[in-house]
C-alpha positions as CSV (number, residue, x, y, z in Angstrom):
1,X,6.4,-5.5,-22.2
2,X,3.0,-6.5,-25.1
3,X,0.2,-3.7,-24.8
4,X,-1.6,-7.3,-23.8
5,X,0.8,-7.8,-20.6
6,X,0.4,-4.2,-19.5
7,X,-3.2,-4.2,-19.8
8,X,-3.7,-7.3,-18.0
9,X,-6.7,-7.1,-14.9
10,X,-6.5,-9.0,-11.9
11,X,-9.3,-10.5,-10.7
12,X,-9.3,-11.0,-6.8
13,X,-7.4,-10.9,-4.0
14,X,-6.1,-13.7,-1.3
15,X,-8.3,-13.2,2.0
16,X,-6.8,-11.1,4.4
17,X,-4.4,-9.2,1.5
18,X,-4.3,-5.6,1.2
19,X,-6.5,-5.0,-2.1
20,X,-7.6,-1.6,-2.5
21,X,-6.5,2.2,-1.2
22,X,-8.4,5.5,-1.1
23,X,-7.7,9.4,-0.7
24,X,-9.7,11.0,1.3
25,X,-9.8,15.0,0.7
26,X,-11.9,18.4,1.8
27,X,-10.6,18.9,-2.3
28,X,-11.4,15.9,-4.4
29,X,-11.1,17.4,-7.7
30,X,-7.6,19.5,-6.8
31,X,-6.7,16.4,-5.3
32,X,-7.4,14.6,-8.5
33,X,-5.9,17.0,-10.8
34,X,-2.2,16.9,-8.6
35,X,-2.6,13.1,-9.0
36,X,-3.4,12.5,-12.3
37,X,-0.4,14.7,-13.2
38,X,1.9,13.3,-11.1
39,X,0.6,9.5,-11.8
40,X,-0.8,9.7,-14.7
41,X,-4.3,8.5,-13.5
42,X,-7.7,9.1,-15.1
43,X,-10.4,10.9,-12.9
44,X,-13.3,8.9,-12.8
45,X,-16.2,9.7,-10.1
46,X,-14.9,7.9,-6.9
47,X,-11.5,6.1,-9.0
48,X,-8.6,7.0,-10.2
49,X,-7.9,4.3,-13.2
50,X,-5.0,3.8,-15.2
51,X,-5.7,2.6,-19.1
52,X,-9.0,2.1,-18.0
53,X,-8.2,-0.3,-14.5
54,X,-9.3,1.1,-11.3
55,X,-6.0,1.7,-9.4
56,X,-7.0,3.4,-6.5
57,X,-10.0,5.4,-4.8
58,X,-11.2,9.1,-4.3
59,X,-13.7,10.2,-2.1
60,X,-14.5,13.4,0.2
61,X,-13.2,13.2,3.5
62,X,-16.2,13.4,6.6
63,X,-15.8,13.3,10.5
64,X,-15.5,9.2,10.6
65,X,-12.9,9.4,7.6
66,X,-10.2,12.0,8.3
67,X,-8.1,13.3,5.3
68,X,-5.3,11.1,4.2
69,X,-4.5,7.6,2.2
70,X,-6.8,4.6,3.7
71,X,-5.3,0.9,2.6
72,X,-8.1,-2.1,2.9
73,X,-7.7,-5.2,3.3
74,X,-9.6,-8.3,1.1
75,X,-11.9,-10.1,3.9
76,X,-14.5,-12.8,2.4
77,X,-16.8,-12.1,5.2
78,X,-16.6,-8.8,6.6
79,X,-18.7,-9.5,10.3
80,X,-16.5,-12.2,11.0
81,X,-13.4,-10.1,10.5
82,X,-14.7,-7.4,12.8
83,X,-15.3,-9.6,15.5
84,X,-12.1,-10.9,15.5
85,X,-10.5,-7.3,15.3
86,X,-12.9,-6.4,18.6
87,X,-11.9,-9.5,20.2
88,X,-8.2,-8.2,19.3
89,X,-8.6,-5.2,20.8
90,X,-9.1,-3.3,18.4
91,X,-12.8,-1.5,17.7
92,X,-14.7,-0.4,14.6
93,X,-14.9,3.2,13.6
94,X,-18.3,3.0,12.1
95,X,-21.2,0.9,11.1
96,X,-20.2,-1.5,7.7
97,X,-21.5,0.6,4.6
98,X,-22.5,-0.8,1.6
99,X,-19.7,0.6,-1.4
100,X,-19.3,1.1,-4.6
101,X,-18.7,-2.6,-5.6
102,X,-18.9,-4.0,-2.0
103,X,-19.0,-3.8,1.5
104,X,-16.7,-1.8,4.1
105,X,-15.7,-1.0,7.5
106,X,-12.9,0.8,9.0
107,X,-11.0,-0.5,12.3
108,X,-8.5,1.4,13.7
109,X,-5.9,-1.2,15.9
110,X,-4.9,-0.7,19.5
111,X,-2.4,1.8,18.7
112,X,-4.8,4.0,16.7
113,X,-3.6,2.6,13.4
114,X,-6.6,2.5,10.8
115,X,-6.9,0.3,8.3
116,X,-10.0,-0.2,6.2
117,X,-11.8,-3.9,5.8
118,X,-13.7,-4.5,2.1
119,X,-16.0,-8.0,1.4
120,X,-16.0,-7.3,-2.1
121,X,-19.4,-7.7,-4.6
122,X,-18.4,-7.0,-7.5
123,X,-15.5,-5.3,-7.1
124,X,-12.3,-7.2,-5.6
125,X,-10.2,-4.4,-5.5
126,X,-7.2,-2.8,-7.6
127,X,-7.2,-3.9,-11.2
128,X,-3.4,-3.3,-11.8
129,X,-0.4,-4.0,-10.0
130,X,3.2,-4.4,-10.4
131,X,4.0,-1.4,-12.3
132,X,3.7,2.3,-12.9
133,X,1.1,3.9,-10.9
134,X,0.0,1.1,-9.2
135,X,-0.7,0.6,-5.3
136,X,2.5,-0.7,-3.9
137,X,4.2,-2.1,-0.5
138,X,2.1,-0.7,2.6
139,X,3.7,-0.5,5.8
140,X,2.5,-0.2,9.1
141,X,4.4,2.4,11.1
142,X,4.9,1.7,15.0
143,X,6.7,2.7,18.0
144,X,5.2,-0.9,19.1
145,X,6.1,-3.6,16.7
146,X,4.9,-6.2,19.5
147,X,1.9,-4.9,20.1
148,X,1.5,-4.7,16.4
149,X,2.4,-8.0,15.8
150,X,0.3,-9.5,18.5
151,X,-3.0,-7.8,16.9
152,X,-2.8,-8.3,13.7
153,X,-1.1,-11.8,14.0
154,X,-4.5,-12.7,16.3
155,X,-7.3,-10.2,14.3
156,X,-5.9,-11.3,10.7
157,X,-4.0,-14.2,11.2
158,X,-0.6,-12.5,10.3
159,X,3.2,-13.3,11.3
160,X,5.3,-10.8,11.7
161,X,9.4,-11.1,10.7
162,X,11.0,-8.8,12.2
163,X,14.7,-7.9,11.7
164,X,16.7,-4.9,12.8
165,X,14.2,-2.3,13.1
166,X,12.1,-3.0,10.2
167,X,9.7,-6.2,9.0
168,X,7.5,-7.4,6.8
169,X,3.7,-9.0,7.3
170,X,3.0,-12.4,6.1
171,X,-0.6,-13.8,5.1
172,X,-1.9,-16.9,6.0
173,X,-0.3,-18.2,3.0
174,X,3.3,-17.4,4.3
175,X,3.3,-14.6,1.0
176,X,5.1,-11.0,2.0
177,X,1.9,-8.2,1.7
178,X,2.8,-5.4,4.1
179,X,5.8,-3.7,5.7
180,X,6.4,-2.8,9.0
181,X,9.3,0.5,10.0
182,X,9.5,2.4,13.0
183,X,7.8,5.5,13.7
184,X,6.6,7.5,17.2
185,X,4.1,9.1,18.7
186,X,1.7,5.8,17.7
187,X,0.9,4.1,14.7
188,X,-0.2,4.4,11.1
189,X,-0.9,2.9,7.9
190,X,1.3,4.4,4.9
191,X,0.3,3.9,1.5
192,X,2.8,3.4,-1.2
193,X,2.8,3.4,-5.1
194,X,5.2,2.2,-7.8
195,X,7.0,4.9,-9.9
196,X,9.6,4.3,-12.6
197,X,12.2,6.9,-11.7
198,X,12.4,7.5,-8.1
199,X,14.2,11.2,-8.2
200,X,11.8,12.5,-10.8
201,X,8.7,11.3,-9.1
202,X,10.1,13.4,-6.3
203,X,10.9,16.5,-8.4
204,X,7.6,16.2,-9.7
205,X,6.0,16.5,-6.8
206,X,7.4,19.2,-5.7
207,X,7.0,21.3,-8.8
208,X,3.0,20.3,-8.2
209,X,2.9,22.1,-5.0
210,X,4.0,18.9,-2.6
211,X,6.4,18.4,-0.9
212,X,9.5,15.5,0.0
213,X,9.4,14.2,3.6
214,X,12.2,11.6,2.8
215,X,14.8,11.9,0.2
216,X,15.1,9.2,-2.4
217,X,17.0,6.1,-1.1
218,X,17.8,3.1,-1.6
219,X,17.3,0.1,0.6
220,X,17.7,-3.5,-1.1
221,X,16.5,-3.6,-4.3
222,X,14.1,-0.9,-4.2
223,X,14.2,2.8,-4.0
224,X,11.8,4.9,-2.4
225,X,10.9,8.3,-0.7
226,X,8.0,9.2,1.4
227,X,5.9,12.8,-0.1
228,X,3.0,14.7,0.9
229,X,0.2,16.1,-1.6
230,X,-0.2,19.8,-1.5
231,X,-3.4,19.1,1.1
232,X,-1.3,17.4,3.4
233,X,-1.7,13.4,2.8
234,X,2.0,11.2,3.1
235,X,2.6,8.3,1.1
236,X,5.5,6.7,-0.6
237,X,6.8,6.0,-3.7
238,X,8.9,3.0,-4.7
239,X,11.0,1.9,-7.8
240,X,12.9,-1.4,-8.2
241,X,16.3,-1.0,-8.8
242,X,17.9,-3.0,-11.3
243,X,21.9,-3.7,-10.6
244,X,24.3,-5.3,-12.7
245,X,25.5,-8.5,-11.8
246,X,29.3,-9.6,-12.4
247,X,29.9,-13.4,-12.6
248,X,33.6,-14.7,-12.1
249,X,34.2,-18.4,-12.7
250,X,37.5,-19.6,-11.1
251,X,38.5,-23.0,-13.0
252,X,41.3,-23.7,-10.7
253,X,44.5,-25.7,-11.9
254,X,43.2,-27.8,-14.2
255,X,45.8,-31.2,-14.0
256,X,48.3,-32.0,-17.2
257,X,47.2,-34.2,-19.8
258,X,49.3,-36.8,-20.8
């Protein structure tokens, strides 16, 4: 890959995508120092960037924004959206703030799920994606998939396909953005970010102080395992896994020439 093609920025987001995802903390700067390391992500203020593109957010967490990993979601007018997320059944955890960059709001679904809403300014949202340190696949985890699929299909507009146990979100534009696995005791948003190797992504962690919740594995053609920071906050880390492919050509009997 050109240093041009690994530096490239994008731009904007599809309405109703997930864009952007933040750490909240009681420990910003540890919390910046264990991810940096285990990333390789640049401190700077409330982002973490990677060769200078804002990958992700950092901020310290208050009563209305609990510890953990908050994924948003691209909306091009941010009222709108939370009306149709109240008419949903779902309600607003606070009054829309103006951000760094934009506007936000964070909803929690009917399940308690919380996702985070941002009507971007200036600021559309991660500058990087698609490799190394970059926000990856989010998944929803539920014990109610239709209950799931009936809010966000009706607050965002999303289908849900759903096959043996596990499923993935699609936009308004019929494009995959979000998983979907099961869980208990509720619901909740898990953030995820691309690695390179998948086993020493976990090994790192761990020699940082975290910890693994699920081993590396495979499922498809991705690997992943889900970790927690040495404060507490899950996510998961994905790979792509690249398998060789064998072609056999069978001609057949071939008929006699004269």
């Amino acid at each position: 890959m050109s240093t041009m093609e690994r530096l490239m920025r994008i731009r904007g987001y599809a309405p109703l995508t997930p864009c952007w995802v933040e750490l909240a903390s009681a420990d910003p700067a540890r919390a910046a120092q264990f991810y940096g390391e285990l990333f390789g992500w640049e401190s700077a203020g409330d982002r973490f960037k990677l060769d200078g593109r804002a990958v992700a957010g950092l901020t310290r967490s208050q009563y209305d924004r609990p510890d953990g990993w908050l994924t948003h979601v691209s909306t091009p007018d941010l009222e709108e959206t939370l009306e149709q997320v109240a008419l949903s059944g779902g309600h607003c955890l606070g009054h829309p703030a103006e951000a760094h960059g934009g506007r936000r709001a964070v909803v929690a679904d009917p399940n308690g799920a919380i996702i985070g809403l941002w009507q971007a300014h200036d600021f559309a949202g991660a500058q990087a994606g698609g490799e190394p340190g970059t926000m990856s696949w989010p998944e929803l985890i539920t014990d109610d998939p239709d209950a799931a699929a009936r809010f966000y299909g009706s607050a965002f507009g999303w289908l849900l396909r759903h096959d043996f146990g596990t499923g993935e979100w699609l936009n308004q534009g019929h494009d995959a953005i979000a998983g979907l696995a099961p869980g208990y005791r509720g619901a909740w948003w898990r953030a995820a970010f691309q690695v390179e190797d998948i086993q020493f992504a976990a090994d790192h962690c761990e020699r940082l102080g975290g910890a693994v919740i699920t081993e590396p594995s495979e499922a498809g053609l991705t690997a992943f395992a889900e970790l927690r920071d040495p404060f507490g906050a899950r996510f998961t880390v994905a790979a792509p896994v690249h398998h060789p492919v064998e072609l056999t050509v069978s001609l057949g009997t071939l008929p006699a020439w004269d």
